[in-house]
PDB file as gemmi writes it, atoms N, CA and C in Angstrom:
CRYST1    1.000    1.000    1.000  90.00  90.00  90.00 P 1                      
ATOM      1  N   UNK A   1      -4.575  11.989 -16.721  1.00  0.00           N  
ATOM      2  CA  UNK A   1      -4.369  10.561 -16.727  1.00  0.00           C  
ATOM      3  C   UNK A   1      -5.446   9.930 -15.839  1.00  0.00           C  
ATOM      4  N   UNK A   2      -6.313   8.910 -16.090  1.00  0.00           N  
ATOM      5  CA  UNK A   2      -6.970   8.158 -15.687  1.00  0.00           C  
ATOM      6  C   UNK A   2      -6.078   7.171 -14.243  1.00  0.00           C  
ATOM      7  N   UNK A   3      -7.304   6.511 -13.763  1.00  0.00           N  
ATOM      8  CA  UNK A   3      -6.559   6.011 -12.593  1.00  0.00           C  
ATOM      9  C   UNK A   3      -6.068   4.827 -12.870  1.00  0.00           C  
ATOM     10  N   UNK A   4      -6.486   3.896 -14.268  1.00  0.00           N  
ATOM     11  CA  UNK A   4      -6.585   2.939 -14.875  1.00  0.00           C  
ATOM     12  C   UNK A   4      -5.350   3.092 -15.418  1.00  0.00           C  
ATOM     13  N   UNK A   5      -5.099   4.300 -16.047  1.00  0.00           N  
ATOM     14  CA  UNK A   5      -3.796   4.481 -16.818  1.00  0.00           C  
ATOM     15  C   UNK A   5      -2.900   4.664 -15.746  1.00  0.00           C  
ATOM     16  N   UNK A   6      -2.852   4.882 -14.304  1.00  0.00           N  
ATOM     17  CA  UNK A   6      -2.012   5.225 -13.929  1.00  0.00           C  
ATOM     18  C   UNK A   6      -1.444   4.531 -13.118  1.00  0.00           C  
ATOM     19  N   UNK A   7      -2.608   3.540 -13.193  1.00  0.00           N  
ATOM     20  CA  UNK A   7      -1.878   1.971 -12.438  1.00  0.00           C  
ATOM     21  C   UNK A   7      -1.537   0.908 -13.163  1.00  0.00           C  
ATOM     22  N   UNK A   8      -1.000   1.254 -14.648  1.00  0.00           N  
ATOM     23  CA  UNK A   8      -1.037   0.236 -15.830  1.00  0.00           C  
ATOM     24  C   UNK A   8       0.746   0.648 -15.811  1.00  0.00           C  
ATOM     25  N   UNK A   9       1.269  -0.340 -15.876  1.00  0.00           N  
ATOM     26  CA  UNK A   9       2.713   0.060 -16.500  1.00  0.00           C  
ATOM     27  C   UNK A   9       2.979  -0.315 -17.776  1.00  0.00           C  
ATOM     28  N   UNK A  10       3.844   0.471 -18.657  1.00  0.00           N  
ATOM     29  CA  UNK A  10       4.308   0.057 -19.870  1.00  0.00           C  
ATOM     30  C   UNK A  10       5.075  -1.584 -20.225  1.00  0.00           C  
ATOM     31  N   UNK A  11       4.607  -1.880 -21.391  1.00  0.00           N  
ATOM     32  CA  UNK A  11       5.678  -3.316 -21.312  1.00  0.00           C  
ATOM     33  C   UNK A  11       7.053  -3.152 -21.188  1.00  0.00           C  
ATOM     34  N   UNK A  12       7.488  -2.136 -21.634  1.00  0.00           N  
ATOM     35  CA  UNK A  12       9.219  -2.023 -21.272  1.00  0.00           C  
ATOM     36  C   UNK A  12       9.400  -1.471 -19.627  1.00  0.00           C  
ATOM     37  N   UNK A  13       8.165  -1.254 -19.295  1.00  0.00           N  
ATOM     38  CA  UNK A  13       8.629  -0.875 -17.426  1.00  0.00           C  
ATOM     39  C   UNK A  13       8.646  -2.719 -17.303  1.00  0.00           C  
ATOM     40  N   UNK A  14       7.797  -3.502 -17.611  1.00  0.00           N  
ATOM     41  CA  UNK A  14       7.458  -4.963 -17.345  1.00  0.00           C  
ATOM     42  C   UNK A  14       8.793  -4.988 -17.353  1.00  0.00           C  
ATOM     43  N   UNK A  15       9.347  -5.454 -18.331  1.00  0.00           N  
ATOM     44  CA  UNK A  15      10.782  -6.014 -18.851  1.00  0.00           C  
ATOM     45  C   UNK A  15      11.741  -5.629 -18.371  1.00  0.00           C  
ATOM     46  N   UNK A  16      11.566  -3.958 -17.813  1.00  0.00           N  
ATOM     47  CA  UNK A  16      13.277  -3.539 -17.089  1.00  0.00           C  
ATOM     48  C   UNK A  16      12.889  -4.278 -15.716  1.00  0.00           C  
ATOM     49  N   UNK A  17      11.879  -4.508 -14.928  1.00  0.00           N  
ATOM     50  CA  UNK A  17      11.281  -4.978 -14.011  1.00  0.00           C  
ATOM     51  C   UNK A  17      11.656  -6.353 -13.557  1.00  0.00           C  
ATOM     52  N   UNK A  18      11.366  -6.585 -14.621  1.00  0.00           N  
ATOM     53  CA  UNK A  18      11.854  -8.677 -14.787  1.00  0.00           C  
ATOM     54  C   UNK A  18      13.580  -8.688 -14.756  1.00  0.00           C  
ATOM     55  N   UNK A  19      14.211  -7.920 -15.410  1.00  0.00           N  
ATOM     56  CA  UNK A  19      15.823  -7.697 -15.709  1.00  0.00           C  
ATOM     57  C   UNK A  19      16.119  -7.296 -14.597  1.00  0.00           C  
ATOM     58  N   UNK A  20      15.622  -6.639 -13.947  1.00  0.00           N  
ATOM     59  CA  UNK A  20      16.391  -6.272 -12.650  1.00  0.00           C  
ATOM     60  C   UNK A  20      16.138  -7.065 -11.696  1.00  0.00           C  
ATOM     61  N   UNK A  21      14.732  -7.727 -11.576  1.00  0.00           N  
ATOM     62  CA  UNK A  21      14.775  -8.945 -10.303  1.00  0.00           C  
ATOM     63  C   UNK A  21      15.185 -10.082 -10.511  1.00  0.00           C  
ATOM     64  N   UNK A  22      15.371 -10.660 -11.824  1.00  0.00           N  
ATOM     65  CA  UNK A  22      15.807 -12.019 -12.580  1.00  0.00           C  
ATOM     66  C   UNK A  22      17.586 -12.517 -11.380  1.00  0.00           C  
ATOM     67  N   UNK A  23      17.753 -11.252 -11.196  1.00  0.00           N  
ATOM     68  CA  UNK A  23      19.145 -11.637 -10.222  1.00  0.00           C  
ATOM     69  C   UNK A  23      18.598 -11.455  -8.511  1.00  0.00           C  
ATOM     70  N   UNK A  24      17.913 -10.998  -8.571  1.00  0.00           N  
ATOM     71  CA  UNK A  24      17.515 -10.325  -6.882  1.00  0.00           C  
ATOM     72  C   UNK A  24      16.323 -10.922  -6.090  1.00  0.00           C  
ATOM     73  N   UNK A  25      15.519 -12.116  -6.461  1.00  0.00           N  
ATOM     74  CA  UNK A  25      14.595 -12.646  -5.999  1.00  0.00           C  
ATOM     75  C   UNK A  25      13.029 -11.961  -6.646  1.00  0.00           C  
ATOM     76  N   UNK A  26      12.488 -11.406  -5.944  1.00  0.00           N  
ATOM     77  CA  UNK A  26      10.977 -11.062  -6.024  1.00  0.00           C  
ATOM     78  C   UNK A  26      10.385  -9.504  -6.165  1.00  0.00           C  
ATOM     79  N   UNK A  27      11.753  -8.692  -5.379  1.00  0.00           N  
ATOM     80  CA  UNK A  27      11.646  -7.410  -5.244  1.00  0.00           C  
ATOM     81  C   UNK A  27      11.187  -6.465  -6.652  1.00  0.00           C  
ATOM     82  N   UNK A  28      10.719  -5.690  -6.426  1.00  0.00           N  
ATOM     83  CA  UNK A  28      10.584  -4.672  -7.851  1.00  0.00           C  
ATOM     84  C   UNK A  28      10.640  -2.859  -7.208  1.00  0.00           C  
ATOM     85  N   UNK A  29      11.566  -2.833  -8.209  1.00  0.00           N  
ATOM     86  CA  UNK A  29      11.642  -1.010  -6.906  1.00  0.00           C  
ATOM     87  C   UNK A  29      10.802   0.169  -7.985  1.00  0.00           C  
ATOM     88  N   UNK A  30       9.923   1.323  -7.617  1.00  0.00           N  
ATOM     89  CA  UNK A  30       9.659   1.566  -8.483  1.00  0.00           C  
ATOM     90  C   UNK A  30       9.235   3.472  -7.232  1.00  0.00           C  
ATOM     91  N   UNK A  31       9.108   4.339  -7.977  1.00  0.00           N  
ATOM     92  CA  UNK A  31       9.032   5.539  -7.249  1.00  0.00           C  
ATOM     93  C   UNK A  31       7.441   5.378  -7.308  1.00  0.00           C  
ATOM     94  N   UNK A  32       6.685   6.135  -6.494  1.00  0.00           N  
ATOM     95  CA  UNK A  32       5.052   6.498  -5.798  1.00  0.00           C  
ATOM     96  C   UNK A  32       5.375   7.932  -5.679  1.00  0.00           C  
ATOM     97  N   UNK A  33       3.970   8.477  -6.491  1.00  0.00           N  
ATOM     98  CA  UNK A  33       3.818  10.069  -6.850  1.00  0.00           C  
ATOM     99  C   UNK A  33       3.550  10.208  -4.870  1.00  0.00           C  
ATOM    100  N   UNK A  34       3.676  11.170  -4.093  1.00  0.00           N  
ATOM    101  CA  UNK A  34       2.689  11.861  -2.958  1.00  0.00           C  
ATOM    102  C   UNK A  34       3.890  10.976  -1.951  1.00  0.00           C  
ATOM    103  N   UNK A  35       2.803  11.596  -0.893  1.00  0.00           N  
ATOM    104  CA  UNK A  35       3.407  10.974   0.712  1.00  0.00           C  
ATOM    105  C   UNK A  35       3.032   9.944   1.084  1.00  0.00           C  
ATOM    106  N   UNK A  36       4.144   8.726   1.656  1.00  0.00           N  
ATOM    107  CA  UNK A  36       3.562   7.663   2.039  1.00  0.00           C  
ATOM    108  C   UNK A  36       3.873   7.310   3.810  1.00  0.00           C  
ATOM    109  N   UNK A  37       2.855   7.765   4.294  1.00  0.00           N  
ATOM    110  CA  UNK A  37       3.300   8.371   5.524  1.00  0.00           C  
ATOM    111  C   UNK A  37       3.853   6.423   6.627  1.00  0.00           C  
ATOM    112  N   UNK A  38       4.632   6.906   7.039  1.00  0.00           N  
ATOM    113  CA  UNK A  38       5.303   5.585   8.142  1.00  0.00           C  
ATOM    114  C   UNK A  38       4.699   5.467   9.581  1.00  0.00           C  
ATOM    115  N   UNK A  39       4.067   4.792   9.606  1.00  0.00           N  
ATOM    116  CA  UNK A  39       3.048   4.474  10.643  1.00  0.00           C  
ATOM    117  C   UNK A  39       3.688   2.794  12.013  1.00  0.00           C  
ATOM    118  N   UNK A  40       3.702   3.039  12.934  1.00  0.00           N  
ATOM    119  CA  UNK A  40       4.331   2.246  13.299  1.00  0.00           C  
ATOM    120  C   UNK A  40       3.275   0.960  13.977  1.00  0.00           C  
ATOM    121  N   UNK A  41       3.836  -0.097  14.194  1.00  0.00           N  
ATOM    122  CA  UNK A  41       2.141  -1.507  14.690  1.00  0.00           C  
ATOM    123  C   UNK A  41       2.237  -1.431  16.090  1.00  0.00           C  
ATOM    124  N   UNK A  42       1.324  -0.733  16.407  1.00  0.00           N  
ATOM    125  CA  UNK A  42       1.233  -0.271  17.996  1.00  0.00           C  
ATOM    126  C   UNK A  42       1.178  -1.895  18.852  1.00  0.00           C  
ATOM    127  N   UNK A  43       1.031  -2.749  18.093  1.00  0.00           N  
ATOM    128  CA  UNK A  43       0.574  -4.621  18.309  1.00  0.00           C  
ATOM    129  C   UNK A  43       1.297  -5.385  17.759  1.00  0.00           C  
ATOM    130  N   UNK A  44       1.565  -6.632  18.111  1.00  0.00           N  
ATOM    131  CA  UNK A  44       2.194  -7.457  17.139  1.00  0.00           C  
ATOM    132  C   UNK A  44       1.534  -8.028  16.459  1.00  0.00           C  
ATOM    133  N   UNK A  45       0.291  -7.903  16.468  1.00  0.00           N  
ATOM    134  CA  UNK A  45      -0.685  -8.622  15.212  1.00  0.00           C  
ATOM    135  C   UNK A  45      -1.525  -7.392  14.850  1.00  0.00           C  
ATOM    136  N   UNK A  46      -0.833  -6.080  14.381  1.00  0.00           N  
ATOM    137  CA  UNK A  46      -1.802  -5.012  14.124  1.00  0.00           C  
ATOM    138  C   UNK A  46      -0.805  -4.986  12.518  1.00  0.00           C  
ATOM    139  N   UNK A  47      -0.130  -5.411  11.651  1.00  0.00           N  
ATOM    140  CA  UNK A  47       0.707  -5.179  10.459  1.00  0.00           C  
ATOM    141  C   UNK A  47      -0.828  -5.167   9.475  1.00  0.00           C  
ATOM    142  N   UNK A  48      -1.601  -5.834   9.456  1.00  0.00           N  
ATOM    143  CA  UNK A  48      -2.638  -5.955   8.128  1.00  0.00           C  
ATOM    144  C   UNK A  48      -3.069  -4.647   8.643  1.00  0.00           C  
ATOM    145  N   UNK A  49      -3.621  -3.933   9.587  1.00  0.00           N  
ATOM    146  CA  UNK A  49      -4.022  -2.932  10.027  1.00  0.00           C  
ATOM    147  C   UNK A  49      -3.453  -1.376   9.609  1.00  0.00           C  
ATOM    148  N   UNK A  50      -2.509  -1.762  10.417  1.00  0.00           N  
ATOM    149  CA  UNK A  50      -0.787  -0.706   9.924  1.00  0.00           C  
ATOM    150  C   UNK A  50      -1.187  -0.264   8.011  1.00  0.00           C  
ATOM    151  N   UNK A  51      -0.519  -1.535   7.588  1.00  0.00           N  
ATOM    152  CA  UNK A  51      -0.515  -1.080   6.024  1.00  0.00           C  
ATOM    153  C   UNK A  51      -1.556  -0.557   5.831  1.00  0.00           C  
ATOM    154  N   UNK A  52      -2.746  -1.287   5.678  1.00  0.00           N  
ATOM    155  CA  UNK A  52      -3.945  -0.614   5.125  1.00  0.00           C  
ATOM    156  C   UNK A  52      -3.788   0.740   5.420  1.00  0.00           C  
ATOM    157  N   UNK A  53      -3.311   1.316   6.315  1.00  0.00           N  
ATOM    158  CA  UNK A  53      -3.695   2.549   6.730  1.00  0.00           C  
ATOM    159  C   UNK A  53      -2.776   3.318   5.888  1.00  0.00           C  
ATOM    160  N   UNK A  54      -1.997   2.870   5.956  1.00  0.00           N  
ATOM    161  CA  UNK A  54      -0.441   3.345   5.607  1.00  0.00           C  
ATOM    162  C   UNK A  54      -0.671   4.058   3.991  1.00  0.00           C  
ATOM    163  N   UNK A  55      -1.790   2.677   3.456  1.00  0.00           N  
ATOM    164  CA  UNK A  55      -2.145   2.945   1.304  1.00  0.00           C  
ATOM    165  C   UNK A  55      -3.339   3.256   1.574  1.00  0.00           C  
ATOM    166  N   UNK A  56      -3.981   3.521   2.871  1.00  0.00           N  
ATOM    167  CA  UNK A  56      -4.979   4.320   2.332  1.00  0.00           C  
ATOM    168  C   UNK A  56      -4.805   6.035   2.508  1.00  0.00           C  
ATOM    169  N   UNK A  57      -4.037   5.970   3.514  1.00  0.00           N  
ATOM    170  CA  UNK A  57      -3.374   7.675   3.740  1.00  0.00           C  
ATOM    171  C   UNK A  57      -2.829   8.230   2.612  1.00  0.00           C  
ATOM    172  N   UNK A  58      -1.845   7.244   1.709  1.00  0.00           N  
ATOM    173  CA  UNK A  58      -0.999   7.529   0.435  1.00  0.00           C  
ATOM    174  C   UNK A  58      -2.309   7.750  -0.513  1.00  0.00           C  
ATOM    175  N   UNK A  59      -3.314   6.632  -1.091  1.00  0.00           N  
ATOM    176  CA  UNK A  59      -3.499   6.748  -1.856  1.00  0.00           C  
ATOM    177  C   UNK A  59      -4.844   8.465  -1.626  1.00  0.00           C  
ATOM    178  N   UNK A  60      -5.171   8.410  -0.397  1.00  0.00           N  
ATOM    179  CA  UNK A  60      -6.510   9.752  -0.261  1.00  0.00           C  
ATOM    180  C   UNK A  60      -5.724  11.155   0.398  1.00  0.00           C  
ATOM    181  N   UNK A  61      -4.298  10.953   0.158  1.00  0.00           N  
ATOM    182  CA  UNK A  61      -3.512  11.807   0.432  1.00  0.00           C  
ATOM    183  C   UNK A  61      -4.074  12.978   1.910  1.00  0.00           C  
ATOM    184  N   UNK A  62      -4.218  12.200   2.826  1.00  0.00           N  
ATOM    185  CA  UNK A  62      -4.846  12.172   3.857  1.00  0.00           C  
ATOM    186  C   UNK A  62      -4.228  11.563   5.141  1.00  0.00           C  
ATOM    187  N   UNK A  63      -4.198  11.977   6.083  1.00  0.00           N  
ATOM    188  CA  UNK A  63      -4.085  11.440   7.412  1.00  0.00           C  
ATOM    189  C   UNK A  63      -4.895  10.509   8.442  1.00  0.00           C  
ATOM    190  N   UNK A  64      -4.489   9.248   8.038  1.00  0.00           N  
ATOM    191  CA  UNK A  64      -5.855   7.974   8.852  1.00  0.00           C  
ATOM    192  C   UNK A  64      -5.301   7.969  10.062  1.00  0.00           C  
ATOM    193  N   UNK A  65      -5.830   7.807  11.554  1.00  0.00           N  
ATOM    194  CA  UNK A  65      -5.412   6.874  12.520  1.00  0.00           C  
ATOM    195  C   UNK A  65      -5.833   5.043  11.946  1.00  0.00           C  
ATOM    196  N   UNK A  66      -5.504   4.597  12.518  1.00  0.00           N  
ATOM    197  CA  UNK A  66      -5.629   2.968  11.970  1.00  0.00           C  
ATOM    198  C   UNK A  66      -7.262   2.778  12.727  1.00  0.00           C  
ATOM    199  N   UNK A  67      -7.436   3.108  13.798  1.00  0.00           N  
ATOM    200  CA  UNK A  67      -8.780   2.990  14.184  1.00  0.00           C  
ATOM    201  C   UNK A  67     -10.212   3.475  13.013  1.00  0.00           C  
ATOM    202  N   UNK A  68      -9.496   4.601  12.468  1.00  0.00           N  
ATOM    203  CA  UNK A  68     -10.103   5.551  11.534  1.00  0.00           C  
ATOM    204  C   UNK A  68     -10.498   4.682  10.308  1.00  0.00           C  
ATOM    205  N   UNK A  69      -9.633   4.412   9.860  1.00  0.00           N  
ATOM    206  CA  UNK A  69      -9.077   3.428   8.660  1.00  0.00           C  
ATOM    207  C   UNK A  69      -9.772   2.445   8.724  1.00  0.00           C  
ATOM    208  N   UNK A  70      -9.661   1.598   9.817  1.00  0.00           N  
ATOM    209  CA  UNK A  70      -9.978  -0.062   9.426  1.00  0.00           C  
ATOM    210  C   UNK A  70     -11.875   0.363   9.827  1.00  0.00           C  
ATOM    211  N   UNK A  71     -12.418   0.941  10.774  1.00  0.00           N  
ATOM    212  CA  UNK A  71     -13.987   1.471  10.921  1.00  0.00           C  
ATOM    213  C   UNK A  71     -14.492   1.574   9.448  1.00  0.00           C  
ATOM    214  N   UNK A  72     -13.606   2.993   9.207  1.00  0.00           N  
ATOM    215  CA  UNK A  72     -14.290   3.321   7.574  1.00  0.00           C  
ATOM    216  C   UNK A  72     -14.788   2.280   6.808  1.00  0.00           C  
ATOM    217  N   UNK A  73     -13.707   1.414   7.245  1.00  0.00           N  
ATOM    218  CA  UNK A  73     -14.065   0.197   5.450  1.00  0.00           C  
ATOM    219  C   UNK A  73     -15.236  -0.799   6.389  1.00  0.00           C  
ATOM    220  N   UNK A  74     -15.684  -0.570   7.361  1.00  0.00           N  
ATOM    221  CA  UNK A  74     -17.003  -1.630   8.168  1.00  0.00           C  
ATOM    222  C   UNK A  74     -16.720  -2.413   8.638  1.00  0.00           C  
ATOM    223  N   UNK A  75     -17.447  -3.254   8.796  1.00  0.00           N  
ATOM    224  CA  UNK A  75     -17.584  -4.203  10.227  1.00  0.00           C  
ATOM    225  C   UNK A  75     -17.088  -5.449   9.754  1.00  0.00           C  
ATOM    226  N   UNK A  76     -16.798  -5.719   8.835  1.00  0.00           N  
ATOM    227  CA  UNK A  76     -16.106  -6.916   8.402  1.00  0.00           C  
ATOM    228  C   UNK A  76     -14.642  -6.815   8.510  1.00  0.00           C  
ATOM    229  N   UNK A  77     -14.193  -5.513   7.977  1.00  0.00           N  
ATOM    230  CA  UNK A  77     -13.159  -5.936   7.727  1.00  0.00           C  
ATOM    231  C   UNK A  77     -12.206  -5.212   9.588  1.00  0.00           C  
ATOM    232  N   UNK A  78     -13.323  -4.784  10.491  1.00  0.00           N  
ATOM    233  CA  UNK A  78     -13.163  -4.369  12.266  1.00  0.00           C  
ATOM    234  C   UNK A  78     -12.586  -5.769  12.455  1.00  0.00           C  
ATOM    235  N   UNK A  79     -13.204  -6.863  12.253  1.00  0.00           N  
ATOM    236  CA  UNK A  79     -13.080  -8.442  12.008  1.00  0.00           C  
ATOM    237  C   UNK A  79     -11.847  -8.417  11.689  1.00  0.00           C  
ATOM    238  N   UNK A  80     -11.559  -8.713  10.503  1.00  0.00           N  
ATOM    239  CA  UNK A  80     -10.312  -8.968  10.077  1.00  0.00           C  
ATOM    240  C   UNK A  80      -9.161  -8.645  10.471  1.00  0.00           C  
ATOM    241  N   UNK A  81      -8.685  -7.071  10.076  1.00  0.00           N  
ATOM    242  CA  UNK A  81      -7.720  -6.578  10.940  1.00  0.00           C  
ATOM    243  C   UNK A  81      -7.831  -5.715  12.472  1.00  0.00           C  
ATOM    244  N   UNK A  82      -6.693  -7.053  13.226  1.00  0.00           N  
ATOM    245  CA  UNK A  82      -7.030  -6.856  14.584  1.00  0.00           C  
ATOM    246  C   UNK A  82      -6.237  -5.210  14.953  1.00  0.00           C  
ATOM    247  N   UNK A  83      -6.347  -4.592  15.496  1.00  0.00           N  
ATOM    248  CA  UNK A  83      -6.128  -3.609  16.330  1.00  0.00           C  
ATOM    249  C   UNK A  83      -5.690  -3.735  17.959  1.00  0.00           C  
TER     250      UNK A  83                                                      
END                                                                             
């Protein structure tokens, strides 16, 4: 399976999707193949930081520190999410 295909959902995933939040607000629950490791915000303004790390560990099935993580992607985005 392609990565294209594997981030595409079927129209009947759409539709059970819509049917189940149509009562519940915004939420959509859905299972993720691998480990999505729980990382805690060492900061109160470190959450954009946190996650990133969090989907980039899941998606390179890999272990980031957040320092690790937010460096890798460069100096812009050192900027962006604070640490």
């Amino acid at each position: 399976m392609t990565d294209e295909q594997d981030h595409q959902i079927s129209s009947q995933d759409a539709q059970d999707a819509n049917q189940e939040t149509s009562n519940q607000g915004t939420s959509i629950s859905f299972d993720v193949q691998g480990d999505v490791p729980a990382i805690s915000h060492p900061k109160s303004m470190a959450s954009g930081a946190t996650v990133t790390t969090m989907n980039m560990s899941w998606k390179n099935q890999q272990s980031y520190s957040i320092e690790s993580a937010r460096d890798s992607l460069g100096s812009d985005f050192r900027k962006i999410l604070h640490y």
